[in-house]
C-alpha positions as CSV (number, residue, x, y, z in Angstrom):
1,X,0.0,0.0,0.0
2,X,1.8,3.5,-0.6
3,X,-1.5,5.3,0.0
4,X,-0.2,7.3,3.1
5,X,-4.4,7.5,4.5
6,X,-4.5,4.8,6.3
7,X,-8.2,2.9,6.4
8,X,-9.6,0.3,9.0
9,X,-9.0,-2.3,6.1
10,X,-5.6,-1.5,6.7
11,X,-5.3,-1.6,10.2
12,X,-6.6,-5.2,10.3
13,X,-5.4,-6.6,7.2
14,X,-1.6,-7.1,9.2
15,X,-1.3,-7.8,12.7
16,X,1.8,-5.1,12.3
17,X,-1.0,-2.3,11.3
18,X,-3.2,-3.5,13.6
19,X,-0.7,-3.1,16.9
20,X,0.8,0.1,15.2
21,X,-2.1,2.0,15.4
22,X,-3.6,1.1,19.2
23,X,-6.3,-1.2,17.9
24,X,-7.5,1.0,15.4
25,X,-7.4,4.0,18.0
26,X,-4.8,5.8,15.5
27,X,-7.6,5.9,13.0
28,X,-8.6,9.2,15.0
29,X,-9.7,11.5,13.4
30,X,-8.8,14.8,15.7
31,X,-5.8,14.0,18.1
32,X,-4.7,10.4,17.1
33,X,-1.4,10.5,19.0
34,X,-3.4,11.4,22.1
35,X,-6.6,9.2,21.9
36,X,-3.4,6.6,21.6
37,X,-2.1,7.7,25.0
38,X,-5.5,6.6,26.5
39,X,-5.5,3.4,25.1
40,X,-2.1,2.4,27.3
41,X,-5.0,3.3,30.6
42,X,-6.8,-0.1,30.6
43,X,-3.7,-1.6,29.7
44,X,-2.0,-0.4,32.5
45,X,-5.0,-1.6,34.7
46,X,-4.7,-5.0,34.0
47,X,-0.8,-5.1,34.5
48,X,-0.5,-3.2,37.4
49,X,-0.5,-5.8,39.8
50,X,2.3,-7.0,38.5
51,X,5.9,-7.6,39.9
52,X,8.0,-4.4,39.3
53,X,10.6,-6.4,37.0
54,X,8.1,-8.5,35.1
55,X,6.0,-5.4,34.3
56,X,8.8,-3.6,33.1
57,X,10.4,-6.7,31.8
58,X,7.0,-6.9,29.6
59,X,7.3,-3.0,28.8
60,X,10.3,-3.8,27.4
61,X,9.1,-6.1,25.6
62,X,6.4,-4.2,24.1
63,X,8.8,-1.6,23.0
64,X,10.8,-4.2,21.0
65,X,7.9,-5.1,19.4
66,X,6.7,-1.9,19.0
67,X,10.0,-1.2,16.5
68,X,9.0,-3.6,14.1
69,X,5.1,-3.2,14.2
70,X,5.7,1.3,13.8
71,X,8.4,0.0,10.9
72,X,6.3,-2.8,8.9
73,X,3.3,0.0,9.5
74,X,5.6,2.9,8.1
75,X,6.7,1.5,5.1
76,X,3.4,0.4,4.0
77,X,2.4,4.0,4.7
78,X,5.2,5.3,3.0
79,X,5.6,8.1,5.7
80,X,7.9,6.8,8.5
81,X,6.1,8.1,11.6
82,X,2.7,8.7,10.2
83,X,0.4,10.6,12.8
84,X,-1.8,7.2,13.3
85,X,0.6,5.1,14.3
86,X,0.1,5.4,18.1
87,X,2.1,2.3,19.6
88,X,4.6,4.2,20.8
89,X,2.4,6.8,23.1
90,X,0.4,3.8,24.1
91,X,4.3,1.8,25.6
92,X,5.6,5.1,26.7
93,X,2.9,6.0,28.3
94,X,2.8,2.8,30.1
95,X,6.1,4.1,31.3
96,X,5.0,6.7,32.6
97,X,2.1,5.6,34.4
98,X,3.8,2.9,36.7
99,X,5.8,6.2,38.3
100,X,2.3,7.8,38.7
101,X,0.8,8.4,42.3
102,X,-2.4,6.1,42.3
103,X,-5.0,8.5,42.1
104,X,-6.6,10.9,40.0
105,X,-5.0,13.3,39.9
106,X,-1.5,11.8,39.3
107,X,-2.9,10.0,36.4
108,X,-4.1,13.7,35.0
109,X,-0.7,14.6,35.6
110,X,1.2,11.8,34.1
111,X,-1.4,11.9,30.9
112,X,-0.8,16.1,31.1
113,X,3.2,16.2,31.3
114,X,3.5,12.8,28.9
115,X,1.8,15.0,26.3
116,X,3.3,18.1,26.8
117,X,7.2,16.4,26.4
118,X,5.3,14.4,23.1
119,X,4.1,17.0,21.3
120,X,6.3,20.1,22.7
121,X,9.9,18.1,22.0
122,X,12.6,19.2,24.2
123,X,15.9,18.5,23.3
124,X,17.1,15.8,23.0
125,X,13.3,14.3,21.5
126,X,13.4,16.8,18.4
127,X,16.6,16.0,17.6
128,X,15.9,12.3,18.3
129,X,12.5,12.8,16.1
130,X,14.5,14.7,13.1
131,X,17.3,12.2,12.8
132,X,16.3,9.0,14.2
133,X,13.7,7.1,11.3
134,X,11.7,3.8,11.0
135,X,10.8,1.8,13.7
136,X,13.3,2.6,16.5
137,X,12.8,6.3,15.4
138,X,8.9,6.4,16.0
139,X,9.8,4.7,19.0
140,X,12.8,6.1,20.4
141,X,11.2,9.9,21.0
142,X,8.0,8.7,22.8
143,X,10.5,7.3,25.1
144,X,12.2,10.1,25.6
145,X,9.7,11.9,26.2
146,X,8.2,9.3,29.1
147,X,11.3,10.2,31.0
148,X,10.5,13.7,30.9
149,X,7.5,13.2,32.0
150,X,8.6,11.0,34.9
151,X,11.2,13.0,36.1
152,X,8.6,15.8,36.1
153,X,6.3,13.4,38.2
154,X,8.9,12.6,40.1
155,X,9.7,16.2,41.0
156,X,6.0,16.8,41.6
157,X,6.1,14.0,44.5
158,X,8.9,15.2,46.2
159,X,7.6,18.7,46.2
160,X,4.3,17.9,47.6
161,X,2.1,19.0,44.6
162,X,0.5,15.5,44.1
């Protein structure tokens, strides 16, 4: 396919597509890269029980994955890091949300600041996001921007704010 609109034929005619964009969440049409971001909430849900190291042991594994499903889903795009593909808010965000205080508000605040650092790009991310292409590209800047945002929840903790 080098038609660069992507279609819900095309998000579930390859398992690659269909992880790419969040289940068909990328297919948004206002905001996909943030209706993406919610999409990592129930998943974070269900994993949150889990041991520390096999959570983030799975994260990690996710984020492998994530490479070659942004990178299979790219180049049948023809645009490396089209706006749809979401996989890599939804694994970054998961990231972010394991450093979240448990409450509303901290989740607000994770969502708020993981946004911010997505779409705003501080350096290093829009350096990253200029240079960096394909899979580990679309990947690589979402995670760069989850450590932003966890260092600014961090710092939110230990001043008392949330």
């Amino acid at each position: 396919m080098t038609n660069n609109t992507p279609t819900l034929r095309f998000v579930i005619g390859h398992p690659a597509h269909f992880f790419a964009f969040g289940f068909g969440a990328g297919l948004s049409p206002y905001a996909p890269g943030t209706v993406g971001t919610l999409v990592a909430f129930p998943l974070f849900f269900l994993l949150r029980g889990l041991d520390p190291v096999i959570y983030f042991s799975l994260v990690a594994v996710l984020y492998a994955a994530g490479i070659w499903f942004c990178e299979v889903a790219g180049k049948s795009l023809g645009v490396s890091d089209h706006g749809g593909i979401v996989w890599d808010e939804i694994v970054a965000f998961l990231l972010v949300l394991h450093f979240s205080p448990p409450t509303l508000l901290g989740y607000a605040l994770a969502f708020g600041l993981f946004r911010l650092f997505d779409i705003w790009k501080p350096f290093p991310i829009r350096y990253a996001d200029q240079r960096i292409h394909g899979g580990f590209g679309v990947m690589f800047d979402d995670l760069l921007a989850a450590i932003y945002a966890v260092a600014g929840l961090l710092l939110l903790v230990r001043w008392g704010v949330i």
